[in-house]
C-alpha positions in Angstrom: -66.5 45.7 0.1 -68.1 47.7 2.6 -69.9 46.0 5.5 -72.8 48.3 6.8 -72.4 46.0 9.8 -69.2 47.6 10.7 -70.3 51.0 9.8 -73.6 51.2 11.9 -71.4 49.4 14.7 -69.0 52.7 14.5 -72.3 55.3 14.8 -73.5 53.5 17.7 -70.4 53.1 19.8 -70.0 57.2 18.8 -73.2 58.1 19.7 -72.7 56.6 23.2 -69.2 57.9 23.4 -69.4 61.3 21.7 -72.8 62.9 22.2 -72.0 64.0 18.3 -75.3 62.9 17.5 -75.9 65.2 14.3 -72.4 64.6 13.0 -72.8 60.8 13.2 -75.2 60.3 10.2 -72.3 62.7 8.4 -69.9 60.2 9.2 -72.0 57.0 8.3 -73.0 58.3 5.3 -69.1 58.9 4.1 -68.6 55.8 4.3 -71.4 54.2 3.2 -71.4 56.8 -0.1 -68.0 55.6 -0.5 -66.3 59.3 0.1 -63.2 58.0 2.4 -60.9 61.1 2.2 -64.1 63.1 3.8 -64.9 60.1 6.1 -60.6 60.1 7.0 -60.9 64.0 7.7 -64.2 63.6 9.9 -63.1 60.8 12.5 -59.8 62.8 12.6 -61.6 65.5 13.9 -63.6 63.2 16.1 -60.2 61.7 17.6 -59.1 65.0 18.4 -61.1 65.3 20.9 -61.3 61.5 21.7 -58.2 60.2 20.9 -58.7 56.7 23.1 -62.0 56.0 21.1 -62.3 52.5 20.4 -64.8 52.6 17.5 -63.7 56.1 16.4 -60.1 55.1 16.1 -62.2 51.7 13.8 -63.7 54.0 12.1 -60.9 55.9 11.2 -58.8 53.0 10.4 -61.5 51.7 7.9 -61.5 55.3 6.1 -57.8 55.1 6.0 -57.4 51.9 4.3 -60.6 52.4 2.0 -58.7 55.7 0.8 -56.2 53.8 -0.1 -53.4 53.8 2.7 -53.9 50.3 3.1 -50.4 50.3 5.2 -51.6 52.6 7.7 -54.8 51.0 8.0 -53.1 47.9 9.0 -50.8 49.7 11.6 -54.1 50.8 13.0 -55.9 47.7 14.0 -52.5 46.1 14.4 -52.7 49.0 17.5 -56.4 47.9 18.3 -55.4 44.3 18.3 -52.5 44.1 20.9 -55.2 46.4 23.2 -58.5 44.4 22.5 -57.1 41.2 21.9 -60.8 39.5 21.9 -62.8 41.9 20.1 -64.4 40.1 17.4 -65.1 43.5 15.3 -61.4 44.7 15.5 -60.0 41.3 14.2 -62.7 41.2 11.5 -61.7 44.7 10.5 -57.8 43.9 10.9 -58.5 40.9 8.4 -59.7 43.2 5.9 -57.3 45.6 5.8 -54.8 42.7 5.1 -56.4 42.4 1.9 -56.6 46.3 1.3 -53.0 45.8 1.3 -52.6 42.5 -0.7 -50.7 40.3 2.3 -53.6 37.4 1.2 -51.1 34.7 2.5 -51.1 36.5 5.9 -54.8 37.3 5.7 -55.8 33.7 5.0 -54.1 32.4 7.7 -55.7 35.5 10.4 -59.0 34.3 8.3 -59.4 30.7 9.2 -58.7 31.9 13.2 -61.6 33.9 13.1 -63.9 31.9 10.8 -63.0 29.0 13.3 -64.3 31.0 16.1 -67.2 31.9 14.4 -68.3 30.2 11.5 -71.5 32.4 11.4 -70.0 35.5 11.1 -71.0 36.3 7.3 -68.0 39.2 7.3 -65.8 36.9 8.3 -66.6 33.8 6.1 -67.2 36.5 3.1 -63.7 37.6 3.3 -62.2 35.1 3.8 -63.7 33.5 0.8 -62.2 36.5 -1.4 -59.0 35.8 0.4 -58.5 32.5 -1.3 -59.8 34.0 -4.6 -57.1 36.5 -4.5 -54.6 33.4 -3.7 -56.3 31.6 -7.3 -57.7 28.6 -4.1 -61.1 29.2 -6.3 -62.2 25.6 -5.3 -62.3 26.5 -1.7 -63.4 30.4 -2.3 -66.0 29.0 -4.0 -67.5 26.4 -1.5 -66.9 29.5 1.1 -69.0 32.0 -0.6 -71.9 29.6 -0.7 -71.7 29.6 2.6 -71.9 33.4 2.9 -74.9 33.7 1.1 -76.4 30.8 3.2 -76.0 33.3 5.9 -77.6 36.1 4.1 -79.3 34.9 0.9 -79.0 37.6 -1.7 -76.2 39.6 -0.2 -75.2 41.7 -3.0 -71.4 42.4 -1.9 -71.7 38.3 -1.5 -73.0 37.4 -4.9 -70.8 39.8 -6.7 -68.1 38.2 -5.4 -69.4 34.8 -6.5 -69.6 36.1 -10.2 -65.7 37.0 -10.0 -64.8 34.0 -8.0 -66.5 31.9 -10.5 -64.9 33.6 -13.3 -61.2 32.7 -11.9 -62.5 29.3 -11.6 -63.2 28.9 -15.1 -60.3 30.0 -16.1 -57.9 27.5 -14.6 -60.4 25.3 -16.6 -59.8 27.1 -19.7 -55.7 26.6 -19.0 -56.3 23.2 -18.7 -58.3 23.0 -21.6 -61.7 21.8 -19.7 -63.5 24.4 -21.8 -66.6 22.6 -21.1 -66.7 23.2 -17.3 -65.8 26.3 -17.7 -68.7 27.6 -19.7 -70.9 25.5 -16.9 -69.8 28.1 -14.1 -69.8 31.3 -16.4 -73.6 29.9 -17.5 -74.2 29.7 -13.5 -73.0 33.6 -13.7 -75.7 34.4 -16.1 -78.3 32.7 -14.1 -77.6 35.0 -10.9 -76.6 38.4 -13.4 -78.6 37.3 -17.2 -76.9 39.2 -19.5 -73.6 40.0 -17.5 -70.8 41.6 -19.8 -68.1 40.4 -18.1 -69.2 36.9 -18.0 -70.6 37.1 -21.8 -67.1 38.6 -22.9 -65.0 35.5 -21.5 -67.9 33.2 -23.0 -66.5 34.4 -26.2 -63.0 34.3 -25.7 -63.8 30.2 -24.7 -66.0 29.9 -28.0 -62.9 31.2 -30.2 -60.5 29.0 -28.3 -62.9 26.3 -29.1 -62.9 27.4 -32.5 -66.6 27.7 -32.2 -67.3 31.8 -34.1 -70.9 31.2 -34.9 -72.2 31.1 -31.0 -69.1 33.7 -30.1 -70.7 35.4 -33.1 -74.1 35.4 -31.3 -73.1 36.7 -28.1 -71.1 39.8 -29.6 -74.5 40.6 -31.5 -76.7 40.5 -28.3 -73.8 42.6 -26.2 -74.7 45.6 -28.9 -77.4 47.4 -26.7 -76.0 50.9 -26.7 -73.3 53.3 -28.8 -70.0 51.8 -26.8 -71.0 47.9 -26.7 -72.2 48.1 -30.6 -69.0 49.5 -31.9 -67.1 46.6 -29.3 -69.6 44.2 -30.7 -68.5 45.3 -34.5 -64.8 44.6 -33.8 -65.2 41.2 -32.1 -67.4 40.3 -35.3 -64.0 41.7 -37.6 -61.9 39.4 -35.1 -64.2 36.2 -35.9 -64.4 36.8 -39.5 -60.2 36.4 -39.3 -60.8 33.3 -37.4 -62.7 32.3 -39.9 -60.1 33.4 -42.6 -62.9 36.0 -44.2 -60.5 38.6 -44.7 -62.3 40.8 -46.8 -65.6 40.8 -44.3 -63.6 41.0 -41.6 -61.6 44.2 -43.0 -65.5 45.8 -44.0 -66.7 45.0 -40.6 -63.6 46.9 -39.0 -64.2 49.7 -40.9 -67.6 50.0 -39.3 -66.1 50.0 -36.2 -64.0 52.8 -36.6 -66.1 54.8 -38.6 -68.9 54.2 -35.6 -65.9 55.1 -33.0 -65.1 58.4 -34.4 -68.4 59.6 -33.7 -67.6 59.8 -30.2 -64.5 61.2 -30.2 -64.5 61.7 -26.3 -64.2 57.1 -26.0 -60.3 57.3 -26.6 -60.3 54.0 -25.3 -62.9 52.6 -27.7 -61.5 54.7 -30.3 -58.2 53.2 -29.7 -59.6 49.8 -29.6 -61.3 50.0 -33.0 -57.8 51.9 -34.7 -56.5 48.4 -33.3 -58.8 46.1 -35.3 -58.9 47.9 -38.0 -55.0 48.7 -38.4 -55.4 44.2 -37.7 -58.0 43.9 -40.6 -56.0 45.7 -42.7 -52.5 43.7 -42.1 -54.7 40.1 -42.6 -55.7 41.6 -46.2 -52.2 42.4 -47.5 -52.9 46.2 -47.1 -49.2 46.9 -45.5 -48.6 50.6 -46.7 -52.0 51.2 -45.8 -51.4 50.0 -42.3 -48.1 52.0 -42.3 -49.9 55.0 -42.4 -52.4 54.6 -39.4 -49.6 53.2 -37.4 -47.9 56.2 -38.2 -50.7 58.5 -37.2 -51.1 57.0 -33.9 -47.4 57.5 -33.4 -48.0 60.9 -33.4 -50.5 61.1 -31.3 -49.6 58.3 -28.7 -45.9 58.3 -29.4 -43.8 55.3 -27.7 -47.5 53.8 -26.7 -47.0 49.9 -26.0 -50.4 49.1 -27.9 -48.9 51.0 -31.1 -45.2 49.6 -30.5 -47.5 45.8 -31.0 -49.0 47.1 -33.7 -46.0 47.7 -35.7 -44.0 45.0 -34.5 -47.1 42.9 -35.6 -46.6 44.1 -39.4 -43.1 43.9 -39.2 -43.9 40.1 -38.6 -46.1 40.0 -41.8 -43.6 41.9 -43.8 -40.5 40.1 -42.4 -39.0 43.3 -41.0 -38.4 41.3 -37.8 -35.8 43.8 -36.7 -38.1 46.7 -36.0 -40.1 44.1 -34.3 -37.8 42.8 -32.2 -36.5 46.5 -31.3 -40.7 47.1 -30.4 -41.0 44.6 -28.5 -37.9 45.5 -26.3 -39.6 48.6 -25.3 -42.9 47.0 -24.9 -40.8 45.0 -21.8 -39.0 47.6 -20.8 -42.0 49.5 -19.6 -43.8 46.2 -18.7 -41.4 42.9 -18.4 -45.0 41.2 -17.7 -46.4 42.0 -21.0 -48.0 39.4 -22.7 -47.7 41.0 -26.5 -43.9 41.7 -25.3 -42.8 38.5 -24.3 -44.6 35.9 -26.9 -44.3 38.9 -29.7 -40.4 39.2 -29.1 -40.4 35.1 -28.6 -42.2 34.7 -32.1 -39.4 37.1 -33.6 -36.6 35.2 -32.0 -37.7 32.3 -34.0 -38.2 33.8 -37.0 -34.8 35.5 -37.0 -33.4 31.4 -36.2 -32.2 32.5 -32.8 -33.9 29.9 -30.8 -32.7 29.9 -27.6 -33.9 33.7 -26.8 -37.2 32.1 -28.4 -37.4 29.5 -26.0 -36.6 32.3 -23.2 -39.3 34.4 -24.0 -42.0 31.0 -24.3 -40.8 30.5 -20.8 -41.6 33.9 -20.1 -44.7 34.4 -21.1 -45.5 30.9 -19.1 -44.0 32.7 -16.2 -46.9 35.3 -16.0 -49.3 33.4 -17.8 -49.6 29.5 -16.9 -50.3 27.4 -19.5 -50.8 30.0 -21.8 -51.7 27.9 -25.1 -49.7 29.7 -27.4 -46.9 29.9 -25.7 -46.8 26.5 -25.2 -47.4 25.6 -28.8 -44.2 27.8 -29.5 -42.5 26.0 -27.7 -43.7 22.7 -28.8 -43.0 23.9 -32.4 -39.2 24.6 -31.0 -38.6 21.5 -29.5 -39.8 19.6 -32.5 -38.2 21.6 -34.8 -34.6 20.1 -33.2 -36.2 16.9 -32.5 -35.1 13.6 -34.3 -37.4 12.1 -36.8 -37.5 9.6 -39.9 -39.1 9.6 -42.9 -39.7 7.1 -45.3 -41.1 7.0 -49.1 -42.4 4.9 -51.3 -42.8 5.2 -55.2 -43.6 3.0 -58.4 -42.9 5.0 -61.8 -44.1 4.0 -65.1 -43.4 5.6 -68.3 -44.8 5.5 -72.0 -41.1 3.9 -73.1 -42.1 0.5 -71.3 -39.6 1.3 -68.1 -41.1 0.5 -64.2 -40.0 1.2 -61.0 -40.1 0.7 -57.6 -38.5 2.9 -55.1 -38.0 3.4 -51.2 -36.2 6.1 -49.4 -35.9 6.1 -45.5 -33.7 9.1 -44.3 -33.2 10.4 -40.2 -32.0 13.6 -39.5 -30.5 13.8 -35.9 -29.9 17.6 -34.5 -27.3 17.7 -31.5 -27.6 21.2 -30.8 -29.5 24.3 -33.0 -26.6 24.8 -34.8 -25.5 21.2 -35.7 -27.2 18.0 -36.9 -26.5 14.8 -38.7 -28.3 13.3 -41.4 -28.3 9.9 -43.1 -30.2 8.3 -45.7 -30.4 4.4 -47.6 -32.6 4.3 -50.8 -33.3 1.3 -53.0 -34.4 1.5 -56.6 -35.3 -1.6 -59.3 -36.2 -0.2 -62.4 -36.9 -2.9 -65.4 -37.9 -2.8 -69.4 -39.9 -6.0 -70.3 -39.6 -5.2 -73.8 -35.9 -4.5 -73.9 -35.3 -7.0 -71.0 -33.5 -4.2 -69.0 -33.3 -4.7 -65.1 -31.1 -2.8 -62.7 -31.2 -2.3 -59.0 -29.3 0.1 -56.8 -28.3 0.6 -53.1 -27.4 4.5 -51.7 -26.1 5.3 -48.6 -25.5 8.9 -47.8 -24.4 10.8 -44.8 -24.2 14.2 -44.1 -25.0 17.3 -42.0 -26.0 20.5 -41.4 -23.9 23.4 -39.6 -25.4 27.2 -39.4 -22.7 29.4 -39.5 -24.5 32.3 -38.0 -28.5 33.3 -38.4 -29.2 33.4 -42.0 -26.3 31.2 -43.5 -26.2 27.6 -43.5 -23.7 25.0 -45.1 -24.9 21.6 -45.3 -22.8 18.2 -46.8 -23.6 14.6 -48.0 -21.3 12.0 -48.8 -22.4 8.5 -50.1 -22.1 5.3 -52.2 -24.1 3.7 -55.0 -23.9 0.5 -55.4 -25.5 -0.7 -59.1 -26.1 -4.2 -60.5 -27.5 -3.8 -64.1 -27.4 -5.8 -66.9 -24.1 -5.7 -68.5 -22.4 -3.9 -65.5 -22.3 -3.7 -61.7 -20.2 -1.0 -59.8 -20.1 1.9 -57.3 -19.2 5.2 -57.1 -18.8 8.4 -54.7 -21.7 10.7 -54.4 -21.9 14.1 -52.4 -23.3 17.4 -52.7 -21.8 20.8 -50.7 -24.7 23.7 -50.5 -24.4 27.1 -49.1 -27.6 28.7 -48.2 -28.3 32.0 -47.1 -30.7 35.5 -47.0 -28.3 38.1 -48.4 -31.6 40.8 -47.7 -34.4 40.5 -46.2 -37.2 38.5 -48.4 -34.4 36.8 -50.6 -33.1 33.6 -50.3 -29.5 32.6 -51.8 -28.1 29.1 -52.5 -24.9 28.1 -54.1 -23.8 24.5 -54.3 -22.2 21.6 -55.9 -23.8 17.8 -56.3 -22.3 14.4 -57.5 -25.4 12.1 -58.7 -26.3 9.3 -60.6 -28.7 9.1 -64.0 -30.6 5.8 -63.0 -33.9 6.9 -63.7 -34.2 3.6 -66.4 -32.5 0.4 -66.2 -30.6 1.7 -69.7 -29.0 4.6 -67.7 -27.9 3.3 -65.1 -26.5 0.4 -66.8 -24.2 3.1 -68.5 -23.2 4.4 -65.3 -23.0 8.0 -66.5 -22.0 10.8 -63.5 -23.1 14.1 -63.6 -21.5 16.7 -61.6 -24.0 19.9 -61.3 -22.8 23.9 -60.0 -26.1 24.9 -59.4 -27.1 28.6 -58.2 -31.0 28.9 -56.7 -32.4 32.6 -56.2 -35.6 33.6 -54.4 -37.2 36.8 -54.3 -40.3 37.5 -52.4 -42.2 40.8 -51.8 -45.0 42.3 -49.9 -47.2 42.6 -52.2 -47.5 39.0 -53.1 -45.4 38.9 -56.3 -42.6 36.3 -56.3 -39.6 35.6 -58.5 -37.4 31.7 -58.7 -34.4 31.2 -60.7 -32.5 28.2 -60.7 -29.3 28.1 -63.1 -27.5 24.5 -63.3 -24.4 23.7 -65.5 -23.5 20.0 -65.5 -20.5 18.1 -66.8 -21.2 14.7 -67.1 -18.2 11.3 -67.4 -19.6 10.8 -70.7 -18.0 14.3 -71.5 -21.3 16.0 -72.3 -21.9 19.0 -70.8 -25.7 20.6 -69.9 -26.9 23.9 -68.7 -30.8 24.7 -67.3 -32.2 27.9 -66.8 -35.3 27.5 -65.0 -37.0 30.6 -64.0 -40.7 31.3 -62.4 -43.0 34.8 -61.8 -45.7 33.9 -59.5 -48.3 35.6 -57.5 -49.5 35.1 -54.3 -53.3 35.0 -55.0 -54.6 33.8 -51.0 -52.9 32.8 -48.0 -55.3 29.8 -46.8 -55.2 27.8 -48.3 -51.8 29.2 -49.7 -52.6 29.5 -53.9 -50.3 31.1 -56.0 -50.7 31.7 -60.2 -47.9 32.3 -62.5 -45.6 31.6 -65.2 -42.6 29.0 -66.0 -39.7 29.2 -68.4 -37.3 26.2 -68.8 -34.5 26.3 -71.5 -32.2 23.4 -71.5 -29.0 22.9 -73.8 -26.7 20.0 -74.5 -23.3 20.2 -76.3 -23.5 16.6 -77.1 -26.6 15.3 -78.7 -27.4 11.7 -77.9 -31.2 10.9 -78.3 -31.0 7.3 -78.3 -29.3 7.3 -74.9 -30.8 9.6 -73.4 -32.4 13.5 -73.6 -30.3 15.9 -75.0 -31.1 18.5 -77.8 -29.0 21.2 -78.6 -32.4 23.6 -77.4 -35.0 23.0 -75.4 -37.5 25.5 -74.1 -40.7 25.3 -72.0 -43.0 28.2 -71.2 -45.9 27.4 -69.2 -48.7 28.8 -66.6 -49.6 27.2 -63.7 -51.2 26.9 -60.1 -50.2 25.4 -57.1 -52.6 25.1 -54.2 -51.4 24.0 -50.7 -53.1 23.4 -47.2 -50.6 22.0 -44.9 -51.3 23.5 -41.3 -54.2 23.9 -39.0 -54.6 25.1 -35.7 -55.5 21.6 -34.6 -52.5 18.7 -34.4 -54.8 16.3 -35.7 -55.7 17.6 -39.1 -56.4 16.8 -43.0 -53.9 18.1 -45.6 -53.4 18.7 -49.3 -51.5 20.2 -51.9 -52.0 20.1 -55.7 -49.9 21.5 -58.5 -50.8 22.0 -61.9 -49.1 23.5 -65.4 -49.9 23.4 -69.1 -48.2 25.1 -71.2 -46.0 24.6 -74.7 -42.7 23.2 -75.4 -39.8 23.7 -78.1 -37.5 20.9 -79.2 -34.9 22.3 -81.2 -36.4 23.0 -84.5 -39.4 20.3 -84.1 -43.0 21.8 -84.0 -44.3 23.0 -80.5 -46.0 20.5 -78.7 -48.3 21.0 -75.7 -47.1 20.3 -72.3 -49.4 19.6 -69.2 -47.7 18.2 -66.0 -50.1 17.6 -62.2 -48.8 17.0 -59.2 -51.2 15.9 -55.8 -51.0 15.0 -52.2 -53.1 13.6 -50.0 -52.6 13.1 -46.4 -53.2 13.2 -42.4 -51.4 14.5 -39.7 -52.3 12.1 -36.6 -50.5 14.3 -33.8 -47.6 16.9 -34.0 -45.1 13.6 -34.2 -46.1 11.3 -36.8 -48.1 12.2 -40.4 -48.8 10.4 -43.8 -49.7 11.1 -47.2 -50.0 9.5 -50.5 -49.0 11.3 -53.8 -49.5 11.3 -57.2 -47.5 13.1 -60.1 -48.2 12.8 -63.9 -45.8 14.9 -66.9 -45.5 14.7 -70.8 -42.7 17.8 -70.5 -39.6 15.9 -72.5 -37.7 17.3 -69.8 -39.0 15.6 -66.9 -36.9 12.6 -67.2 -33.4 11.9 -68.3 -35.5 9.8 -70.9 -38.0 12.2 -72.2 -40.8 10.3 -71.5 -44.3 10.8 -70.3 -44.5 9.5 -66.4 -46.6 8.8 -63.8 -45.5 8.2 -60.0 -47.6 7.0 -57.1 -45.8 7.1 -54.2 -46.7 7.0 -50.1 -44.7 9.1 -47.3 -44.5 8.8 -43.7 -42.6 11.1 -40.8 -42.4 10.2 -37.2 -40.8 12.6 -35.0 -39.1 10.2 -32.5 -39.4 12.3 -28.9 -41.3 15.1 -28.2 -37.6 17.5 -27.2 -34.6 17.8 -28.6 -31.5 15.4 -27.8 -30.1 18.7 -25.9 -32.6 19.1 -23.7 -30.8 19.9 -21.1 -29.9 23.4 -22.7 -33.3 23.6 -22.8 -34.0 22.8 -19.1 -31.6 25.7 -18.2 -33.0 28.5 -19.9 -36.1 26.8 -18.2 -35.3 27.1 -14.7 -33.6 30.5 -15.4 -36.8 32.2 -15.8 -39.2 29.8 -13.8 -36.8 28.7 -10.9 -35.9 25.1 -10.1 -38.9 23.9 -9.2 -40.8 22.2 -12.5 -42.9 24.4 -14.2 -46.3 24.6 -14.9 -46.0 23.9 -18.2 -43.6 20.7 -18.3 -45.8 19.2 -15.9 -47.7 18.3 -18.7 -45.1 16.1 -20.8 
């Protein structure tokens, strides 16, 4: 900010002083034209000659720091000071050269001496009003430039810094989530400047946080007045479309961009900003070879560039190569440790790779140099509740077209004790009755277990529990367990080799017989990047009734949308029994099942109070030994909200007429209701927690815990 104040001051004490009459209005009109290097070299010259010049050596010490010596400039009037101790004009300009040099605590505190000795001095009360912006006091800086412009309505230097200091304002509203007032001061903006870009451009970034795209929508639209701001406008419209999960538009409208950008070649920064969105479109569509490729290009022209290092570690994210993401991101913070794409990118992979406490570092991070930052703190809400306790309970009632009924409920806690470690336990209680054969049994299970990751990618989990069985001709109880190895051998496959002791109880009959099955089971998932998936589960079971069983299940889907997540595909079942005893229970020497299906599921939102829902349908044929085929159709539903991040419900329904779907080989239905409560909002081992907190944010409480 120049004050013309200060400058007319300096011609009038040089004209008086120096007799340089025609080189004064050279002088004044350095500065006022903004050319400081000339302005530095002309009172130089003028010093030379006058070296004990008061308002020369002002002059000179104003063209210094507006050159950008601020240090100097503040060793100047430092000078001035200790030999005009009472001159108004020196203090005002050794105030400003304080803020040249960014010492705003210092500068506020020189500020309020001088505003205290004169409250009218419009310099004086102007800077220090963008003192206390500069310190983020924008309450205060606000009230303060008010006053300014009191003093001299329609100061332009004043009003412009109204506009910014307004703009800081609103967004310590929009970390605290008042999005409201915020847009109240950036619509106070547009009434001074209608139309400002700046203040239009945050607008937006509100609307989207607000989930509100149609009026962000608007506003990109009425910024498209020229070349530059249409081809900005274009990729803000690509952005909304994603928010809106129109993948496809938002992909087309990209495109535009870009092919708009290249046009003017000589924008590398709006060229560069559209090779962003559209290398962004074309990751949200699936496209990752394609994206490959223009990452690759801009390698080679902008090689090691922290925009392009996002961009990759960004797919890498999509495609699961969270290696070269992490490796990205470690060079994005080594050139920049305040990066906000390095710290909550590389805190995003940590998780992902199931290394949480360098997750939970990085969160903190990011909070470091960007309070209250809303994804990070939902990162780190998603941490803590991820090792939080909870409970869950279910509730069922089964019927089936052989007379049997049942009611069932499950409550099960799992406890963690560290992110490696937790226990589990479960009770379940289960009456199931025939009115026509006058069957009746009920059960008790207790089971406890746990969880231990080995290292990332491999984890062993145990149960161990009792049944306890009243039926009608026997009571008794007996050990059940189950060992599981699970791990990711490569990356988009999932391994799990295990062993379980259970029960057949799914009828009074069964469980009356008390017959134990012991099952080696082998699951195998394969996923891809380009949507195709393959699952094959392979069970052998010996059972105390010396049977013996083995299920190949296998299943070749495709991944047909991501929201709501909808995959297609097709099921093969073949069972086989060594034993065949149909009047106990299902058990043919061959048994196959082919059968399509679809499976649609919506089960997260950007909001923690949301609806959900899944459905799951087949239909298909099925082969009983030598018996004609028979048609199969099975559906599957949920229903259910989530009240908070803590605590959600849903009720369920399941119908099936596949033989296979119970021990019986009956047709079923199940109704059923589930709860979950998370019991606290952090993990038992907080205090682990705490640490890496205060390593990175110091021991005073941070911004962000504040808030829980």
């Amino acid at each position: 900010m120049i004050d013309k104040r200060l400058i007319l001051l300096c011609i009038t004490w040089l004209f008086f002083y120096t007799g340089y009459t025609q080189n004064m209005e050279k002088g004044f009109k350095y500065l006022e034209t903004g050319k400081y290097v000339l302005a530095k070299t002309f009172f130089e010259e003028v010093l030379q000659e006058y070296p004990q010049n008061k308002t020369a050596r002002l002059c000179y010490g104003r063209a210094v720091g507006l050159s950008g010596e601020a240090t100097t400039a503040v060793t100047i009037f430092t000078q001035l000071r200790s030999e005009y101790p009472n001159d108004f004009e020196i203090k005002l300009n050794y105030a400003e050269s304080l803020l040249w040099n960014k010492e705003f605590v210092k500068a506020k505190a020189f500020y309020e001496l001088i505003v205290a000795e004169d409250d009218t001095s419009f310099p004086a009360v102007l800077g220090y009003a963008n003192t206390l912006s500069n310190l983020k006091e924008y309450e205060k800086a606000l009230l303060l430039v008010n006053n300014a412009l009191a003093l001299q309505k329609g100061n332009p230097n004043a009003m412009i810094s109204r506009k910014y200091i307004r703009l800081g304002y609103a967004g310590t509203y929009v970390r605290d989530r008042r999005y409201e007032d915020a847009l109240t001061l950036m619509d106070k903006n547009l009434e001074d400047f209608p139309g400002d870009r700046d203040t239009q451009l945050n607008k937006i970034n509100v609307y989207l946080l607000m989930n509100k795209t149609k009026e962000a929508g608007v506003i990109y639209k009425a910024l498209a007045k020229n070349a530059k701001d249409s081809i900005a406008a274009l990729a803000g419209l690509s952005l909304i479309a994603h928010k809106e999960h129109k993948e496809k538009v938002a992909l087309k409208t990209a495109k535009k961009a870009l092919d708009q950008a290249y046009k003017h070649p000589e924008d590398t920064v709006t060229l560069l900003n559209s090779q962003e969105r559209y290398i962004q479109a074309l990751t949200w569509n699936g496209k990752y070879v394609k994206t490959k490729q223009e990452i690759d290009k801009l390698f080679a022209k902008y090689p090691d560039n922290p925009r392009v290092l996002a961009m990759e570690s960004s797919l890498g994210m999509y495609t699961s190569d969270f290696k070269t993401s992490i490796a990205n991101y470690k060079k994005i913070l080594q050139n920049d440790s305040t990066s906000f794409d390095g710290n909550l990118g590389i805190a995003n992979a940590y998780r992902a790779v199931d290394d949480p406490y360098k997750s939970y570092e990085y969160a903190y991070k990011t909070l470091k140099h960007f309070p209250k930052q809303i994804d990070a703190q939902g990162l780190i809400e998603k941490l803590n509740l991820n090792y939080s306790p909870f409970i869950e309970q279910k509730t069922s009632y089964t019927i089936d077209n052989g007379d049997n009924k049942a009611w069932s409920f499950l409550v099960r806690s799992e406890v963690p004790f560290s992110t490696r470690f937790l226990l589990e336990g479960s009770y379940s209680y289960r009456n199931t009755k025939n009115e026509v054969t006058n069957d009746d049994a009920t059960s008790h299970t207790m089971i406890i277990g746990g969880k231990y990751k080995l290292y990332k990618g491999m984890l062993l989990t145990g149960r161990l529990g009792i049944i306890k069985a009243e039926a009608t001709t026997n009571s008794y109880s007996n050990v059940l367990g189950e060992v599981f190895l699970k791990m990711k051998p490569f990356r988009l496959q999932n391994l799990e080799l295990g062993y379980k002791r259970e029960i057949q109880e799914f009828n009074a009959a069964l469980l009356d017989r008390e017959i134990m099955m012991d099952n080696f089971i082998l699951n195998y998932n394969l996923n891809t990047n380009f949507n195709l998936g393959w699952y094959t589960q392979y069970i052998y079971t010996t059972q105390s009734d010396d049977n013996k069983r083995n299920l190949l299940f296998t299943s070749l889907y495709y991944k047909v949308l991501r929201r709501p997540s909808t995959k297609v595909g097709i099921n093969y079942q073949y069972i086989t029994f060594k034993d065949q005893v149909p009047t106990i229970y299902f058990s043919p020497s061959r048994f196959n099942v082919v059968e399509v299906f679809a499976d649609l599921i919506k089960n997260s939102s950007e909001k923690k109070a949301y609806w959900y829902y899944g459905v799951n349908a087949a239909a298909g044929y099925q082969f009983i030994e030598d018996q004609e085929k028979s048609t199969t159709f099975r559906i599957e539903g949920k229903l259910g909200y989530q009240f908070s991040n803590r605590f959600r419900a849903h009720v369920y329904a399941k119908h099936s007429n596949i033989a296979s779907a119970t021990a019986a080989g009956f047709k079923f239905t199940e109704v059923g209701l589930q709860l979950k409560w998370y019991l606290t909002k952090k993990p038992l081992f907080n205090h682990k927690i705490i640490a890496i907190e205060k390593s990175v944010l110091g021991e005073e409480k941070s911004k962000y815990m504040s808030e829980y």
